[in-house]
Every structure is written in C-alpha cells, then in structure tokens.
C-alpha positions in Angstrom: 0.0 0.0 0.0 1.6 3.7 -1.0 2.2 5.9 1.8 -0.8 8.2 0.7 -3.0 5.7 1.1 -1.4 4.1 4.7 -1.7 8.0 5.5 -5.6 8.3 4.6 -6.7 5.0 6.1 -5.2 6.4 9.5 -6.3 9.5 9.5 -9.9 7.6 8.8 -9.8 5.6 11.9 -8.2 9.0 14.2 -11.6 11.1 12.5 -13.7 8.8 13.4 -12.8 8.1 17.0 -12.5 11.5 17.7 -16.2 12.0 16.0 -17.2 8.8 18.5 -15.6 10.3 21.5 -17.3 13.4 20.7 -20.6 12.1 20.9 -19.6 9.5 23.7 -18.4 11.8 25.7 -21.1 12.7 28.2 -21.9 9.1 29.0 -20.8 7.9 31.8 -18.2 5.2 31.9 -19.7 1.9 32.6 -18.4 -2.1 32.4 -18.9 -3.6 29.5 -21.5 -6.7 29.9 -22.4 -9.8 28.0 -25.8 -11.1 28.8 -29.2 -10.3 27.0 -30.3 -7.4 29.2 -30.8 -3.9 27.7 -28.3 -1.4 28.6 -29.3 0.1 31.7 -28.0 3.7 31.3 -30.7 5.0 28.9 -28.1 6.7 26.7 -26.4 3.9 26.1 -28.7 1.9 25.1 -29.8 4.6 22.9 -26.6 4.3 21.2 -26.4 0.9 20.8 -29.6 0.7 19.0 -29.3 3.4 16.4 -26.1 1.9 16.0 -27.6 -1.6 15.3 -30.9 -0.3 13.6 -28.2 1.6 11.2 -25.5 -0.7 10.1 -27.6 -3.8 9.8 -29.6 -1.6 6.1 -26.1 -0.1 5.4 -24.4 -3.2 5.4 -27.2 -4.7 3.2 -26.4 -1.8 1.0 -23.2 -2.8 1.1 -23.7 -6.4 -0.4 -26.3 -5.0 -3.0 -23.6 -3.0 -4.5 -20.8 -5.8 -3.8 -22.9 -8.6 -5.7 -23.5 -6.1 -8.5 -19.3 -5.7 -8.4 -18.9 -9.2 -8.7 -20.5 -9.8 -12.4 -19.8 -7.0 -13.6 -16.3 -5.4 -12.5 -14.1 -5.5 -15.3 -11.2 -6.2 -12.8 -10.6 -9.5 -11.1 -9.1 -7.6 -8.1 -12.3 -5.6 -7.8 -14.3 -8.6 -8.0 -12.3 -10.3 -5.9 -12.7 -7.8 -3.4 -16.6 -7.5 -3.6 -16.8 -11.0 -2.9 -14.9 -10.5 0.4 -17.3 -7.8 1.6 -20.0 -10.1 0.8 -18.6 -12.9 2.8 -17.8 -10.6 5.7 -21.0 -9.1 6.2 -23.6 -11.4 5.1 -23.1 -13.1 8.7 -22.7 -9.8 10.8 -25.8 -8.6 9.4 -27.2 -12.0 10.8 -25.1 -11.4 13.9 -26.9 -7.9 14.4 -30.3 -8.5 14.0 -29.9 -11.3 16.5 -28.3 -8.9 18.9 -31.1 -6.1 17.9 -33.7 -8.7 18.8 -32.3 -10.3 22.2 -31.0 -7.3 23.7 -33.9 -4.5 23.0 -36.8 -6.8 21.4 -36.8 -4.7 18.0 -37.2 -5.7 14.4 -34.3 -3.8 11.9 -35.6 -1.9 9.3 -36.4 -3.4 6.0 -34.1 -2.7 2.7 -30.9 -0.5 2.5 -32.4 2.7 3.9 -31.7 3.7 7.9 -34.4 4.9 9.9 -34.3 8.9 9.1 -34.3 9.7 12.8 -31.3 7.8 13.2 -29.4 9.0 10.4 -30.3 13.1 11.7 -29.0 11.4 15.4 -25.7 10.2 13.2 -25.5 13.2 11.5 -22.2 14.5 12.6 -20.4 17.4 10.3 -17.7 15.4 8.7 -20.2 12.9 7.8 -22.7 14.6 6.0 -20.5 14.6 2.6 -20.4 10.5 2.9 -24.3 10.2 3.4 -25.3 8.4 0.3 -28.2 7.9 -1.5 -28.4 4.5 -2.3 -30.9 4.4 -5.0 -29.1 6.8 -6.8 -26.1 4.8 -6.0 -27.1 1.7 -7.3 -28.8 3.6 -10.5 -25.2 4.6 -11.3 -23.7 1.7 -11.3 -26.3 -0.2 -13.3 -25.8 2.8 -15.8 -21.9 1.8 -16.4 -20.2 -1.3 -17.4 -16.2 -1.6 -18.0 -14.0 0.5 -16.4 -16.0 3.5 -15.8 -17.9 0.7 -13.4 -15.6 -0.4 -11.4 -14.3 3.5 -10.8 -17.9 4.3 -9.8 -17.8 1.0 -7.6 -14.7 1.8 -5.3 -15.3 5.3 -5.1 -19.2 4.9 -3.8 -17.8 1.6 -1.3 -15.2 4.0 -0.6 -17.3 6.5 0.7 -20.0 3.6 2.4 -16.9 2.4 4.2 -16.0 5.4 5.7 -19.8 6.2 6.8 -19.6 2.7 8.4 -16.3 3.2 9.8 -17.9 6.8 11.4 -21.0 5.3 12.1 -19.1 2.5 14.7 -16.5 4.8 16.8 -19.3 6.0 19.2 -20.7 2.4 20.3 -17.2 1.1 20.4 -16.4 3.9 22.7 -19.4 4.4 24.9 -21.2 0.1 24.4 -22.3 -1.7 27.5 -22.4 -5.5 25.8 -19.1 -6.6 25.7 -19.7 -8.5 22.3 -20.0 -5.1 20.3 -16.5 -4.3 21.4 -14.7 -7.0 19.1 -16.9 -6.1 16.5 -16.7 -3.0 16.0 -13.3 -3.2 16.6 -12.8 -5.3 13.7 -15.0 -3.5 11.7 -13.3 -0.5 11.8 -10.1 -2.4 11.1 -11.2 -4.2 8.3 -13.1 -1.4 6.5 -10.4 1.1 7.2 -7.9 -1.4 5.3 -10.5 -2.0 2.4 -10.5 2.2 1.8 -7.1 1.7 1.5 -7.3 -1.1 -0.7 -9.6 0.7 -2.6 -7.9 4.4 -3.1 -5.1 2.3 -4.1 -6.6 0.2 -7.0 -8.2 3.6 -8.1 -4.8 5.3 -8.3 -3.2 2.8 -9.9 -5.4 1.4 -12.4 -7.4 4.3 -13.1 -4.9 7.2 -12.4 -7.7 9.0 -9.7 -6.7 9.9 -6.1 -9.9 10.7 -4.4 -9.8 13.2 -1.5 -10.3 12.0 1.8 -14.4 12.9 2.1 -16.3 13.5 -1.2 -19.7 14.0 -1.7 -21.4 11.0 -3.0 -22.5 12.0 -7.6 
C-alpha cells in the first residue's frame, strides 16, 4: 500500500474516534456486559440501537452493490474484493439483528435505507458529505459497465466504508455488551484497510486519487 494511502486509512480511523468520543463523551463510563439485558444507562442503550438499527440496512447496502461488483467489474481484483465484503457481512448482518432482537426486542428496518431519525442522530459534520443515497447509488452503477464501473464502484464503497467506519466509533467507545467491542473493533479495522485497498486500485489502475471525504454524484 503507497504511503498516501497508509496516510488516509489512518487519518480515517483518528476522524472517526474522535467523532465517537465526541458524541460519547457525556456518558458515563460503565463495564462492559455480555448477557441479553438492555443497557441500563438509557443513553447507552440509545446508542447501541441506532447503531444496530443503522448498520444492519447499510451493510445490506453494502452487499447490494458488492454482488453487483462481482459480475460486472471488469477487474478480477475488484471482484475479488466485492466478494470478500459479501462474505464478511452477510453473517454480521445475521449477527446484528440477532443482537437487535435479544438485547432491546426490535425488528431492523427493512431494505438498504436507515431509519431517518437515526441518520439526523448520526448526523455528525464530517459525515454529511459521505451520506449516500443509495438508489441513486445503485442507478449509477447499473448505468456503467467496463472501467467506468468499477471507478464508480470503489469510489461509492469508498465513501460507504467510511460512513460505516464513522458510524461504529461511538458504540465502540461508549457500548455496554461486551460483544459489540470485538466487533466494531474489527470492523473498523477491516473497512479502514479495504479504503485503503480501494484508493489504491483507483490510483493505480485508473490514475484518480480521491480526496479524503467527497460528496457522493
């Protein structure tokens, strides 16, 4: 991986903790628990489930896009890669409702969409650029084949990841059961590499470094 890119996937993962200790940070500090039992400090269990009741439509966003990649990237790399982000989340999306369900008694949301009261609670300033509409999203990629899809492709996950990676800091910061803490953990790990991975195949197969946070086109 180029330097740039080592340099942007760090300064990914710093943004976003400091975004989740932001809005962690007037919640007190309490053990983290395994169990089934709701969080008892209301905030916190506030934050758990916008956090569950979010990622579990943006990572079936995610896969919609990723099995689109998959027949029609024109690069095996790119298509190797959606694979790997529909293996990963696939179970965690299973992982997440079952969580959503034991711990608070709540359904997810249906499709790709969050709740809109939960994305105008997520709705921190350096995240409103990475928002994306997903319709629109997936209209766009059906629109391009070749090249011009996979560019489309890396530079929308791209953005997805980061909202994901954003999306995570505060519950890793601020959860009460102990099970979201290797989770998002590893999310933030693995999705931080994969921007990487991705600015990187668009620099060098395509020639286009992306800044850091663009609006989604």
């Amino acid at each position: 991986m180029k330097m740039s890119t080592r340099i942007t996937v760090r300064f990914v993962v710093v943004l976003a903790i400091v975004l989740g200790t932001f809005v962690a940070r007037s919640i007190p500090a309490t053990a983290q628990q395994g169990g089934l039992d709701p969080a008892p400090d209301p905030r916190v269990a506030g934050i758990e489930q916008d956090f569950l009741m979010g990622m579990i439509p943006h990572h079936r966003g995610a896969i919609m896009m990723a099995e689109m990649a998959v027949t029609k990237a024109s690069r095996p790399e790119v298509r190797e890669l959606a694979q790997k982000i529909i293996t990963d989340q696939q179970p965690e999306v299973q992982l997440m409702t079952n969580w959503l369900q034991n711990w608070y008694g709540m359904q997810p949301p249906q499709g790709t969409m969050m709740p809109a009261d939960i994305m105008m609670r997520m709705d921190m300033p350096m995240l409103r650029g990475l928002m994306p509409d997903m319709e629109a999203r997936m209209e766009a990629l059906k629109a391009k084949s070749g090249p011009a899809f996979d560019i489309e492709f890396l530079s929308a996950m791209s953005d997805h990841h980061a909202q994901a990676v954003m999306m995570s800091t505060p519950v890793l910061i601020a959860g009460h059961h102990r099970d979201l803490y290797p989770f998002t953990t590893h999310l933030v790990a693995s999705q931080s590499e994969e921007i990487g991975q991705m600015r990187d195949y668009l620099e060098r197969f395509y020639g286009i470094v992306r800044p850091l946070s663009t609006r989604p086109r």
